[in-house]
C-alpha positions in Angstrom: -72.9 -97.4 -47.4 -72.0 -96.4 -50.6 -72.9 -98.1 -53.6 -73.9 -97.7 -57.4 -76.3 -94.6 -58.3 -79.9 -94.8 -59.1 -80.5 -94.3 -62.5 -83.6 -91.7 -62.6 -84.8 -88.9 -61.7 -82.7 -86.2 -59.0 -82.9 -87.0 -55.1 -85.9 -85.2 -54.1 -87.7 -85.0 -57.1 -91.1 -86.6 -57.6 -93.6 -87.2 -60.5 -97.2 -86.5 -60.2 -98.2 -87.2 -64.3 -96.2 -90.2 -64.6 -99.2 -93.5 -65.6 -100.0 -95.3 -62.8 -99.8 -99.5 -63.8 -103.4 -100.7 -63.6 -102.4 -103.5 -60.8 -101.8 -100.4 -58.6 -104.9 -99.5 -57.5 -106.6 -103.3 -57.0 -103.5 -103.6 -55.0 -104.2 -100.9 -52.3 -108.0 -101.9 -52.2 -107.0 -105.4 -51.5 -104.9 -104.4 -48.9 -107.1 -102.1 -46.9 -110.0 -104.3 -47.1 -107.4 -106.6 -45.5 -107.3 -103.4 -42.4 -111.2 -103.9 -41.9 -111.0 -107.5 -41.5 -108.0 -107.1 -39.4 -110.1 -104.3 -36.9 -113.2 -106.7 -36.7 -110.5 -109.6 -35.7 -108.6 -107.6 -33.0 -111.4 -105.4 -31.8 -109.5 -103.4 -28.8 -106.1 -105.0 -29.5 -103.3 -103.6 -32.2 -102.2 -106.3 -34.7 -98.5 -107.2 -34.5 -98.1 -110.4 -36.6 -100.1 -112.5 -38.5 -99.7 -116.5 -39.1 -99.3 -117.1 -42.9 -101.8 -119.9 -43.0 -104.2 -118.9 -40.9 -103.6 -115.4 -41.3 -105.0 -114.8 -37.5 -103.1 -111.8 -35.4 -101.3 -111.9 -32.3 -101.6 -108.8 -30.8 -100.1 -106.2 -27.9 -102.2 -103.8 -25.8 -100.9 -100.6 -25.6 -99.3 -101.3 -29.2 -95.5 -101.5 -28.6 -93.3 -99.8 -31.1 -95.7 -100.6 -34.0 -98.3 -99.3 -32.6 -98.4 -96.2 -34.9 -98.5 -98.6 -38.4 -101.9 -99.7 -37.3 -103.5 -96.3 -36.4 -101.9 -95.6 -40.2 -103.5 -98.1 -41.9 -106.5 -97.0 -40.6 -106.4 -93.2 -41.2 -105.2 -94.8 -45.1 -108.5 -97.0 -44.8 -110.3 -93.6 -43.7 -109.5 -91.4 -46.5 -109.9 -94.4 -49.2 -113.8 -95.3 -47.9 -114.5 -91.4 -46.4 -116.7 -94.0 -43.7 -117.5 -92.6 -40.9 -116.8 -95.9 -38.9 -113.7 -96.2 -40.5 -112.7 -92.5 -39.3 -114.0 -93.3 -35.8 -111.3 -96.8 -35.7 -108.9 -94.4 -36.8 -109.6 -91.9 -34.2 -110.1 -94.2 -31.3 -106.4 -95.8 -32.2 -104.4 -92.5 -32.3 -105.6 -91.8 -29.1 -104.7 -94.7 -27.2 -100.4 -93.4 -28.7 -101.3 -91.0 -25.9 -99.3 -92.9 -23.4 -96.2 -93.3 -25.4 -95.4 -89.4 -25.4 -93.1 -89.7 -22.2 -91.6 -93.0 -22.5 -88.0 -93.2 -22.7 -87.8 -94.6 -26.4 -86.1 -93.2 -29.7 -89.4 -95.5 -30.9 -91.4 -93.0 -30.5 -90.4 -92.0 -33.7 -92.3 -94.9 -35.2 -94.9 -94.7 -32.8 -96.1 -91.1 -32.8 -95.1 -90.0 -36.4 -96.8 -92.6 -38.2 -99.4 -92.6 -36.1 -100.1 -89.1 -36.2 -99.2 -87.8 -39.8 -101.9 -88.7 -41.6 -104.5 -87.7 -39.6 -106.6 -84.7 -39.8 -108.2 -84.4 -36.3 -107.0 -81.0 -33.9 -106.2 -83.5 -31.3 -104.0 -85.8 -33.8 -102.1 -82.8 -34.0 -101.5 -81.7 -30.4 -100.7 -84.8 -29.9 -98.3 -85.1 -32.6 -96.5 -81.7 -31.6 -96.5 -83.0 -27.8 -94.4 -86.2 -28.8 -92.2 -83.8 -31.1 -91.4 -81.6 -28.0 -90.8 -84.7 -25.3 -87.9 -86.0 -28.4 -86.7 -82.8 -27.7 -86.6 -82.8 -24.5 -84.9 -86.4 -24.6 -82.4 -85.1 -26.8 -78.7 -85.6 -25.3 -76.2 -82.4 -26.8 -73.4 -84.5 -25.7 -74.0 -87.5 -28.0 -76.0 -85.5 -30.3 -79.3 -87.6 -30.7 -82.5 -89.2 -28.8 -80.8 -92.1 -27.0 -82.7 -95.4 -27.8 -83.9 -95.9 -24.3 -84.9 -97.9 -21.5 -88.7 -98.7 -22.2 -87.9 -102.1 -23.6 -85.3 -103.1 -21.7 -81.6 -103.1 -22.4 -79.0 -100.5 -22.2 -80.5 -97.1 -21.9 -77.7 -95.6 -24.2 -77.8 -96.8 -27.4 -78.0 -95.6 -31.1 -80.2 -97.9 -33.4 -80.9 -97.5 -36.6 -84.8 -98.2 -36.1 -84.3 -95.2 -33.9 -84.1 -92.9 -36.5 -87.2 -93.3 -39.0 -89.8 -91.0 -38.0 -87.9 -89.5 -35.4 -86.4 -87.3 -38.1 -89.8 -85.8 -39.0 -91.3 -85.7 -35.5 -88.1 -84.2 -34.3 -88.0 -81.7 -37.7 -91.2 -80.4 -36.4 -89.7 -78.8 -32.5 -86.2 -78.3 -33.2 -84.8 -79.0 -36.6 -81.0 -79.1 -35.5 -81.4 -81.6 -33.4 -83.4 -83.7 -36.0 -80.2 -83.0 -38.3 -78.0 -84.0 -35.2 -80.2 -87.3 -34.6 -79.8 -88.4 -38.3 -76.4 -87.2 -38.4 -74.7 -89.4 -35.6 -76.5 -92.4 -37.0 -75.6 -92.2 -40.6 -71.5 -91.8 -38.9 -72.0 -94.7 -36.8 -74.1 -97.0 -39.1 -73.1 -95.8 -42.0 -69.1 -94.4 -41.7 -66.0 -95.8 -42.4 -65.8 -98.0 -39.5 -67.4 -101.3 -38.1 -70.4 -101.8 -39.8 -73.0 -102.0 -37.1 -76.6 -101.0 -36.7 -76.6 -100.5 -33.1 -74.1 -99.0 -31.0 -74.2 -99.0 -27.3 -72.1 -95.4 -25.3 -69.7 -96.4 -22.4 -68.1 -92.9 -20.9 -64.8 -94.5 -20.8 -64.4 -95.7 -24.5 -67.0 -94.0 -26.2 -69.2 -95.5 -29.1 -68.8 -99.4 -29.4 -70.4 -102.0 -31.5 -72.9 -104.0 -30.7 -73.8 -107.4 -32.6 -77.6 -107.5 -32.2 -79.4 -106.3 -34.9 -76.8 -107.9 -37.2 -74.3 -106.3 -40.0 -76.8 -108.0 -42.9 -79.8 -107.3 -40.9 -82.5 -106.4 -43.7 -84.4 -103.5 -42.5 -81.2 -101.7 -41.1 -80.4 -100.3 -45.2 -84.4 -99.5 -45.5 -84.7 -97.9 -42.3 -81.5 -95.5 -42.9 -82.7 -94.9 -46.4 -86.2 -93.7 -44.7 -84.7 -91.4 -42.0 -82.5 -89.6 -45.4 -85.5 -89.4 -47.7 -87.6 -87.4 -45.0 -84.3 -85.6 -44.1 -84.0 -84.3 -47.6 -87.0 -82.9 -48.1 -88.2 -81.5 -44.3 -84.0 -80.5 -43.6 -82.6 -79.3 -47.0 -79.7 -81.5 -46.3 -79.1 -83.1 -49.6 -75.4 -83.4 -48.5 -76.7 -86.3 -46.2 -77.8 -88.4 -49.1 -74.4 -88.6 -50.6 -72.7 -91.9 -50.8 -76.1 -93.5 -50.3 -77.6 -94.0 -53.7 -79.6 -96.9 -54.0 -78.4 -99.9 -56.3 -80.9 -102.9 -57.5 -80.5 -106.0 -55.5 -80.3 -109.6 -57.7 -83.2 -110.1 -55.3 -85.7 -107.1 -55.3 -86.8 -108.2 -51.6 -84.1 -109.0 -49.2 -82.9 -112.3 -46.9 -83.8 -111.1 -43.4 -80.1 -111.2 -43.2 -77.6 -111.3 -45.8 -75.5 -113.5 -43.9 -78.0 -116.5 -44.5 -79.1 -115.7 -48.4 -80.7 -118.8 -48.5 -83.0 -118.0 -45.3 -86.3 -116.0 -45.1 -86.9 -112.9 -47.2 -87.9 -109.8 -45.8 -90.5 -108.6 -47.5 -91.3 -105.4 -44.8 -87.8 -104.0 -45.3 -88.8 -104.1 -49.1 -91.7 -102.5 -48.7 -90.0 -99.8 -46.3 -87.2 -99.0 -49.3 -90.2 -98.6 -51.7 -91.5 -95.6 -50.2 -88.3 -94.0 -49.6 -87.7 -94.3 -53.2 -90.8 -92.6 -53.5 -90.0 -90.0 -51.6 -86.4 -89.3 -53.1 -88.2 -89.2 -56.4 -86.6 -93.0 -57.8 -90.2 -94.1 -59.1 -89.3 -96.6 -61.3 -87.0 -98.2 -59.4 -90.0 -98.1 -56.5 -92.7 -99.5 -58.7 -90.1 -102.3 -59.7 -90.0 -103.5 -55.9 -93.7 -102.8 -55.8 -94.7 -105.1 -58.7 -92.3 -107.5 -57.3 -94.2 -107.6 -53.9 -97.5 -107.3 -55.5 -96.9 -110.1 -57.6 -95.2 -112.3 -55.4 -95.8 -111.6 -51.4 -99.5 -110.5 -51.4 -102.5 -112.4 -51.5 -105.8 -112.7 -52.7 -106.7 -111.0 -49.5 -104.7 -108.4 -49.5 -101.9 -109.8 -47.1 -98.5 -109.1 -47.7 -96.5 -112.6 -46.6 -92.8 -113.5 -45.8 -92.2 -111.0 -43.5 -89.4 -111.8 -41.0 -89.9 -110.0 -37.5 -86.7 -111.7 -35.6 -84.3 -114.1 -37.3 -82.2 -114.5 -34.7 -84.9 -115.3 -32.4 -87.2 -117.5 -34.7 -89.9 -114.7 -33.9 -92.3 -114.5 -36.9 -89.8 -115.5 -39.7 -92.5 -115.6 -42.7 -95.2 -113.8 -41.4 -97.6 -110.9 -42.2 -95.9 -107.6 -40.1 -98.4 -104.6 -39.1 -95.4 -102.5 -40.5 -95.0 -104.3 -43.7 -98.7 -103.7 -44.7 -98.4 -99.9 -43.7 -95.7 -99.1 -46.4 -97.0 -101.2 -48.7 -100.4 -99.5 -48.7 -98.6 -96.2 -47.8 -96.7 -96.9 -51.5 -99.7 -97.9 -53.4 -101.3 -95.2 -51.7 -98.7 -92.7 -52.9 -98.6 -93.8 -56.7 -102.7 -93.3 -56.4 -102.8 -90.0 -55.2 -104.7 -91.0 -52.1 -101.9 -89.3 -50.2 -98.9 -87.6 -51.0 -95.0 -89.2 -51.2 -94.4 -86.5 -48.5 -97.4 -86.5 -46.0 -96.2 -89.3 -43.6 
Protein backbone atom coordinates (compact mmCIF):
# COMPACT_ATOMS: atom_id res chain seq x y z
CA UNK A 1 0.00 0.00 0.00
CA UNK A 2 2.74 2.09 -0.40
CA UNK A 3 2.75 5.06 -2.32
CA UNK A 4 4.12 8.72 -2.72
CA UNK A 5 4.29 10.94 0.63
CA UNK A 6 2.01 13.64 1.65
CA UNK A 7 3.42 16.76 1.33
CA UNK A 8 2.41 18.69 4.82
CA UNK A 9 2.47 18.65 8.00
CA UNK A 10 3.94 15.28 10.30
CA UNK A 11 1.46 12.24 10.74
CA UNK A 12 -0.35 13.11 13.79
CA UNK A 13 -0.07 16.64 13.81
CA UNK A 14 -3.11 18.92 13.53
CA UNK A 15 -3.78 22.73 13.13
CA UNK A 16 -6.19 24.57 15.22
CA UNK A 17 -5.24 28.46 13.84
CA UNK A 18 -5.00 27.53 10.38
CA UNK A 19 -8.31 29.99 8.36
CA UNK A 20 -11.06 28.08 7.83
CA UNK A 21 -12.46 28.71 3.78
CA UNK A 22 -15.71 30.62 4.13
CA UNK A 23 -17.71 27.73 2.04
CA UNK A 24 -16.90 25.57 5.14
CA UNK A 25 -19.27 26.44 7.49
CA UNK A 26 -22.54 26.92 4.92
CA UNK A 27 -21.45 23.60 4.02
CA UNK A 28 -22.00 21.79 7.42
CA UNK A 29 -25.27 23.81 8.04
CA UNK A 30 -26.53 22.65 4.78
CA UNK A 31 -25.83 19.32 5.58
CA UNK A 32 -27.38 18.93 8.96
CA UNK A 33 -30.48 20.75 8.10
CA UNK A 34 -30.34 17.92 5.53
CA UNK A 35 -30.30 15.40 9.22
CA UNK A 36 -33.67 17.19 10.37
CA UNK A 37 -35.41 16.64 7.21
CA UNK A 38 -34.06 13.23 7.01
CA UNK A 39 -35.50 12.42 11.05
CA UNK A 40 -38.98 13.99 10.11
CA UNK A 41 -38.96 11.54 6.84
CA UNK A 42 -37.96 8.27 8.63
CA UNK A 43 -39.55 8.95 11.98
CA UNK A 44 -38.73 5.44 13.85
CA UNK A 45 -36.67 4.04 11.00
CA UNK A 46 -32.59 4.73 10.37
CA UNK A 47 -31.78 6.09 6.89
CA UNK A 48 -29.63 3.78 4.74
CA UNK A 49 -29.79 5.19 1.19
CA UNK A 50 -31.31 7.86 -0.46
CA UNK A 51 -32.67 8.05 -4.31
CA UNK A 52 -30.74 11.02 -6.00
CA UNK A 53 -33.87 12.41 -7.56
CA UNK A 54 -36.20 12.09 -5.19
CA UNK A 55 -33.92 12.17 -2.47
CA UNK A 56 -36.50 9.79 -0.29
CA UNK A 57 -34.66 7.07 2.19
CA UNK A 58 -34.97 3.45 2.33
CA UNK A 59 -34.43 2.49 5.56
CA UNK A 60 -33.57 -0.67 8.09
CA UNK A 61 -35.00 -1.16 11.60
CA UNK A 62 -32.63 -2.02 13.98
CA UNK A 63 -30.04 0.01 11.69
CA UNK A 64 -27.64 -2.65 10.22
CA UNK A 65 -24.05 -1.81 10.24
CA UNK A 66 -24.74 1.87 9.60
CA UNK A 67 -26.72 2.31 12.13
CA UNK A 68 -24.16 4.32 14.30
CA UNK A 69 -23.61 7.15 11.25
CA UNK A 70 -27.22 8.20 11.82
CA UNK A 71 -27.20 8.41 15.70
CA UNK A 72 -23.80 10.63 14.68
CA UNK A 73 -25.32 12.88 12.56
CA UNK A 74 -27.68 13.52 15.02
CA UNK A 75 -25.45 14.09 18.18
CA UNK A 76 -23.43 16.51 15.26
CA UNK A 77 -27.04 18.18 14.59
CA UNK A 78 -27.19 18.33 18.62
CA UNK A 79 -24.23 20.18 19.47
CA UNK A 80 -24.64 22.62 16.16
CA UNK A 81 -28.53 23.75 17.23
CA UNK A 82 -27.98 22.99 21.39
CA UNK A 83 -32.14 21.95 20.73
CA UNK A 84 -33.43 20.10 23.02
CA UNK A 85 -35.49 18.08 20.38
CA UNK A 86 -32.53 17.60 18.54
CA UNK A 87 -30.73 16.08 21.71
CA UNK A 88 -33.70 13.93 22.52
CA UNK A 89 -33.49 12.29 18.44
CA UNK A 90 -30.00 11.85 19.32
CA UNK A 91 -30.64 10.12 22.56
CA UNK A 92 -33.49 7.97 21.51
CA UNK A 93 -31.11 6.61 18.45
CA UNK A 94 -28.12 5.57 20.52
CA UNK A 95 -30.21 3.65 22.57
CA UNK A 96 -31.82 1.52 20.17
CA UNK A 97 -27.35 0.39 19.28
CA UNK A 98 -28.32 -1.40 22.50
CA UNK A 99 -29.01 -4.62 20.76
CA UNK A 100 -25.92 -4.80 18.65
CA UNK A 101 -23.52 -5.15 21.83
CA UNK A 102 -23.52 -9.10 21.55
CA UNK A 103 -23.81 -9.77 18.05
CA UNK A 104 -21.17 -11.62 16.41
CA UNK A 105 -19.92 -8.74 14.11
CA UNK A 106 -16.34 -6.92 13.75
CA UNK A 107 -19.26 -4.19 12.60
CA UNK A 108 -19.70 -3.34 15.70
CA UNK A 109 -16.91 -1.20 15.29
CA UNK A 110 -18.94 1.06 12.96
CA UNK A 111 -21.99 0.57 14.88
CA UNK A 112 -21.09 1.31 18.47
CA UNK A 113 -18.12 3.70 18.10
CA UNK A 114 -19.61 6.14 15.86
CA UNK A 115 -22.66 5.86 17.47
CA UNK A 116 -21.39 6.40 20.80
CA UNK A 117 -18.35 8.93 20.63
CA UNK A 118 -19.89 11.91 20.31
CA UNK A 119 -22.28 11.80 22.74
CA UNK A 120 -22.29 13.11 26.11
CA UNK A 121 -25.05 11.23 28.00
CA UNK A 122 -23.72 8.64 31.20
CA UNK A 123 -25.62 5.96 29.40
CA UNK A 124 -23.85 6.76 25.86
CA UNK A 125 -21.00 5.88 27.74
CA UNK A 126 -21.76 2.61 29.50
CA UNK A 127 -22.93 1.69 26.62
CA UNK A 128 -19.95 2.53 24.61
CA UNK A 129 -17.54 0.69 27.25
CA UNK A 130 -20.05 -2.44 27.22
CA UNK A 131 -19.53 -2.82 23.28
CA UNK A 132 -15.66 -2.24 23.90
CA UNK A 133 -15.53 -5.17 26.42
CA UNK A 134 -17.90 -7.73 24.23
CA UNK A 135 -14.91 -6.86 21.10
CA UNK A 136 -12.81 -8.07 23.62
CA UNK A 137 -14.40 -10.72 24.51
CA UNK A 138 -14.79 -11.73 20.71
CA UNK A 139 -11.28 -11.31 20.25
CA UNK A 140 -9.50 -14.65 18.81
CA UNK A 141 -5.48 -14.82 20.28
CA UNK A 142 -4.95 -17.32 17.65
CA UNK A 143 -5.70 -15.10 14.60
CA UNK A 144 -5.02 -12.07 16.44
CA UNK A 145 -8.26 -9.91 15.76
CA UNK A 146 -12.24 -9.66 16.11
CA UNK A 147 -13.30 -12.19 13.41
CA UNK A 148 -15.85 -10.45 11.04
CA UNK A 149 -18.70 -12.66 12.04
CA UNK A 150 -21.76 -14.48 11.45
CA UNK A 151 -24.56 -11.77 11.91
CA UNK A 152 -24.86 -11.09 8.30
CA UNK A 153 -24.43 -14.21 6.93
CA UNK A 154 -21.33 -15.71 5.35
CA UNK A 155 -18.35 -17.31 6.66
CA UNK A 156 -18.00 -16.59 10.34
CA UNK A 157 -14.05 -16.30 9.99
CA UNK A 158 -13.15 -13.62 8.04
CA UNK A 159 -10.90 -10.45 8.07
CA UNK A 160 -12.45 -7.42 6.25
CA UNK A 161 -11.21 -4.35 6.06
CA UNK A 162 -14.58 -2.49 7.01
CA UNK A 163 -13.90 -4.51 10.11
CA UNK A 164 -11.42 -2.53 11.27
CA UNK A 165 -12.61 1.25 11.40
CA UNK A 166 -13.93 2.02 14.70
CA UNK A 167 -13.08 -1.22 16.02
CA UNK A 168 -9.56 0.24 16.66
CA UNK A 169 -10.91 2.88 19.01
CA UNK A 170 -13.73 0.90 20.62
CA UNK A 171 -11.21 -1.89 21.11
CA UNK A 172 -8.33 0.95 22.32
CA UNK A 173 -10.73 1.68 25.03
CA UNK A 174 -10.82 -2.38 27.01
CA UNK A 175 -7.64 -3.81 25.87
CA UNK A 176 -5.29 -1.82 23.77
CA UNK A 177 -3.10 -4.88 22.56
CA UNK A 178 -5.59 -6.46 21.10
CA UNK A 179 -6.83 -3.18 19.25
CA UNK A 180 -2.97 -3.10 18.00
CA UNK A 181 -3.38 -6.89 17.20
CA UNK A 182 -6.80 -6.17 15.26
CA UNK A 183 -5.20 -3.39 13.13
CA UNK A 184 -2.14 -5.28 12.83
CA UNK A 185 -3.28 -8.54 11.05
CA UNK A 186 -5.36 -6.44 8.74
CA UNK A 187 -2.77 -3.95 7.54
CA UNK A 188 -0.49 -7.67 6.83
CA UNK A 189 -3.32 -9.21 5.04
CA UNK A 190 -4.78 -6.15 3.17
CA UNK A 191 -2.05 -4.24 2.97
CA UNK A 192 1.37 -6.82 2.79
CA UNK A 193 3.33 -8.07 0.16
CA UNK A 194 0.99 -10.56 -0.98
CA UNK A 195 -2.43 -10.87 -2.92
CA UNK A 196 -3.99 -7.72 -2.65
CA UNK A 197 -7.33 -8.52 -1.11
CA UNK A 198 -9.66 -6.78 1.23
CA UNK A 199 -11.17 -9.69 2.69
CA UNK A 200 -9.67 -12.85 3.70
CA UNK A 201 -11.61 -15.87 4.72
CA UNK A 202 -9.32 -18.59 7.71
CA UNK A 203 -9.49 -22.36 6.72
CA UNK A 204 -7.41 -24.49 9.64
CA UNK A 205 -5.86 -26.44 6.95
CA UNK A 206 -4.27 -23.65 4.73
CA UNK A 207 -4.49 -20.76 6.74
CA UNK A 208 -5.41 -17.12 5.37
CA UNK A 209 -6.86 -17.17 1.82
CA UNK A 210 -8.22 -14.59 -0.49
CA UNK A 211 -11.37 -13.88 -1.09
CA UNK A 212 -12.66 -11.78 -4.25
CA UNK A 213 -15.67 -10.05 -2.80
CA UNK A 214 -15.09 -6.69 -1.86
CA UNK A 215 -12.85 -6.40 -4.92
CA UNK A 216 -8.85 -5.49 -5.23
CA UNK A 217 -10.08 -1.66 -6.62
CA UNK A 218 -12.91 -1.57 -4.31
CA UNK A 219 -13.02 2.22 -3.22
CA UNK A 220 -13.67 2.40 0.43
CA UNK A 221 -11.14 -0.55 1.13
CA UNK A 222 -7.86 2.36 0.92
CA UNK A 223 -10.33 4.97 3.03
CA UNK A 224 -11.31 2.52 5.46
CA UNK A 225 -7.53 1.21 6.19
CA UNK A 226 -6.38 4.81 6.24
CA UNK A 227 -9.29 5.40 9.11
CA UNK A 228 -8.40 2.35 11.34
CA UNK A 229 -4.23 3.90 11.12
CA UNK A 230 -5.24 7.59 11.72
CA UNK A 231 -7.14 6.53 15.03
CA UNK A 232 -4.31 4.00 15.64
CA UNK A 233 -1.76 6.68 15.70
CA UNK A 234 -3.05 8.84 17.93
CA UNK A 235 -5.11 6.43 20.69
CA UNK A 236 -1.94 3.54 20.20
CA UNK A 237 1.33 5.51 19.72
CA UNK A 238 2.07 3.25 16.88
CA UNK A 239 3.38 5.61 14.37
CA UNK A 240 5.39 2.53 12.98
CA UNK A 241 1.91 1.41 11.54
CA UNK A 242 1.60 4.31 9.34
CA UNK A 243 4.72 3.60 7.40
CA UNK A 244 4.48 2.74 3.85
CA UNK A 245 0.99 4.21 3.83
CA UNK A 246 1.37 7.89 2.97
CA UNK A 247 -1.32 9.29 1.15
CA UNK A 248 -0.79 10.42 -2.66
CA UNK A 249 -3.40 12.74 -4.67
CA UNK A 250 -5.60 10.84 -6.98
CA UNK A 251 -6.06 12.47 -10.88
CA UNK A 252 -9.56 12.11 -9.46
CA UNK A 253 -9.96 13.56 -5.89
CA UNK A 254 -13.15 11.15 -5.39
CA UNK A 255 -12.71 7.61 -6.46
CA UNK A 256 -14.55 5.04 -9.14
CA UNK A 257 -16.40 2.67 -6.80
CA UNK A 258 -13.86 0.38 -8.27
CA UNK A 259 -10.79 1.08 -9.99
CA UNK A 260 -11.19 -1.70 -12.27
CA UNK A 261 -14.13 0.21 -14.12
CA UNK A 262 -12.61 3.96 -14.02
CA UNK A 263 -15.22 4.93 -16.22
CA UNK A 264 -18.12 3.68 -13.74
CA UNK A 265 -19.65 5.37 -10.65
CA UNK A 266 -17.64 7.49 -8.30
CA UNK A 267 -17.54 7.03 -4.77
CA UNK A 268 -18.06 9.90 -3.15
CA UNK A 269 -18.48 8.18 0.67
CA UNK A 270 -14.96 6.67 0.40
CA UNK A 271 -13.88 10.37 -0.37
CA UNK A 272 -15.44 11.68 2.32
CA UNK A 273 -14.07 8.76 4.71
CA UNK A 274 -10.21 9.72 3.53
CA UNK A 275 -11.01 13.36 4.26
CA UNK A 276 -11.28 12.97 7.92
CA UNK A 277 -8.50 10.59 8.25
CA UNK A 278 -6.40 13.23 6.66
CA UNK A 279 -7.73 15.23 9.26
CA UNK A 280 -6.85 13.30 11.87
CA UNK A 281 -3.17 12.50 10.64
CA UNK A 282 -2.78 16.25 10.44
CA UNK A 283 -2.72 16.36 6.11
CA UNK A 284 -5.19 19.47 6.18
CA UNK A 285 -4.70 20.79 3.02
CA UNK A 286 -4.73 17.90 1.25
CA UNK A 287 -8.21 17.20 3.29
CA UNK A 288 -9.80 20.49 2.44
CA UNK A 289 -8.77 19.80 -1.21
CA UNK A 290 -11.08 16.59 -1.25
CA UNK A 291 -13.54 18.60 0.77
CA UNK A 292 -13.87 21.53 -1.66
CA UNK A 293 -14.01 19.01 -4.26
CA UNK A 294 -17.08 17.26 -2.76
CA UNK A 295 -18.58 20.44 -1.67
CA UNK A 296 -18.44 21.86 -4.94
CA UNK A 297 -19.32 19.05 -6.92
CA UNK A 298 -21.43 16.10 -4.94
CA UNK A 299 -23.57 18.25 -2.57
CA UNK A 300 -26.60 20.00 -3.12
CA UNK A 301 -28.57 22.77 -2.48
CA UNK A 302 -30.05 20.72 0.29
CA UNK A 303 -27.25 19.65 1.80
CA UNK A 304 -27.15 16.01 0.17
CA UNK A 305 -23.96 14.59 -0.64
CA UNK A 306 -24.75 12.51 -4.15
CA UNK A 307 -22.91 9.70 -6.15
CA UNK A 308 -22.37 7.57 -3.51
CA UNK A 309 -21.95 3.83 -4.61
CA UNK A 310 -23.24 1.34 -1.87
CA UNK A 311 -22.61 -2.08 -4.05
CA UNK A 312 -21.18 -2.07 -7.55
CA UNK A 313 -21.14 -5.48 -7.90
CA UNK A 314 -24.59 -5.82 -6.97
CA UNK A 315 -26.19 -2.63 -8.65
CA UNK A 316 -27.22 -1.77 -4.92
CA UNK A 317 -27.40 2.10 -4.74
CA UNK A 318 -24.68 2.96 -7.35
CA UNK A 319 -25.22 6.95 -7.23
CA UNK A 320 -26.95 7.43 -4.25
CA UNK A 321 -26.90 9.53 -1.09
CA UNK A 322 -25.18 6.94 1.84
CA UNK A 323 -26.09 7.56 5.70
CA UNK A 324 -22.20 7.06 6.07
CA UNK A 325 -21.19 9.38 3.39
CA UNK A 326 -23.04 12.39 5.04
CA UNK A 327 -21.59 11.43 8.54
CA UNK A 328 -17.88 12.09 7.46
CA UNK A 329 -18.69 14.72 5.44
CA UNK A 330 -20.41 16.70 8.21
CA UNK A 331 -17.87 15.01 10.73
CA UNK A 332 -15.02 16.90 8.29
CA UNK A 333 -16.81 20.20 8.06
CA UNK A 334 -17.52 19.80 11.50
CA UNK A 335 -13.83 19.29 12.42
CA UNK A 336 -12.43 22.30 10.29
CA UNK A 337 -15.26 24.44 12.40
CA UNK A 338 -14.39 23.56 15.72
CA UNK A 339 -17.80 22.04 16.38
CA UNK A 340 -15.89 18.91 17.33
CA UNK A 341 -12.50 17.90 17.46
CA UNK A 342 -10.31 15.84 14.56
CA UNK A 343 -9.94 13.32 17.45
CA UNK A 344 -13.30 13.00 19.32
CA UNK A 345 -14.99 10.34 17.08
Amino acid sequence: MSTAGAAEGPVGSTDTTATVPGWVAPALESVLRRVAVTRTEVADRFPLFADPGTGRWTTTGRGSWTGGFWAGLLWLRARHTGKQTDREAAVRFTGRLTDWVDADTATRGLILWYGTALADTPEAAALRARAAHACRNAYDPGLGLVPWGSAFGGPRLLARVDGVPGMVPLLASADPQAARSHLRRHLELCAGEGRFCWSWRYEAAVGWVPCDDPPPGWSRGRAWLWLAVADAVHRLGTGDLAEGMSHSPREQAVPPADAAHPEGPVDTSAAAVTAVALLKLGHREQALALLDELVGSQVTADGRLLNGCYDLASGTATQHELIWGDFFLAYALAALTGLVGPHDA
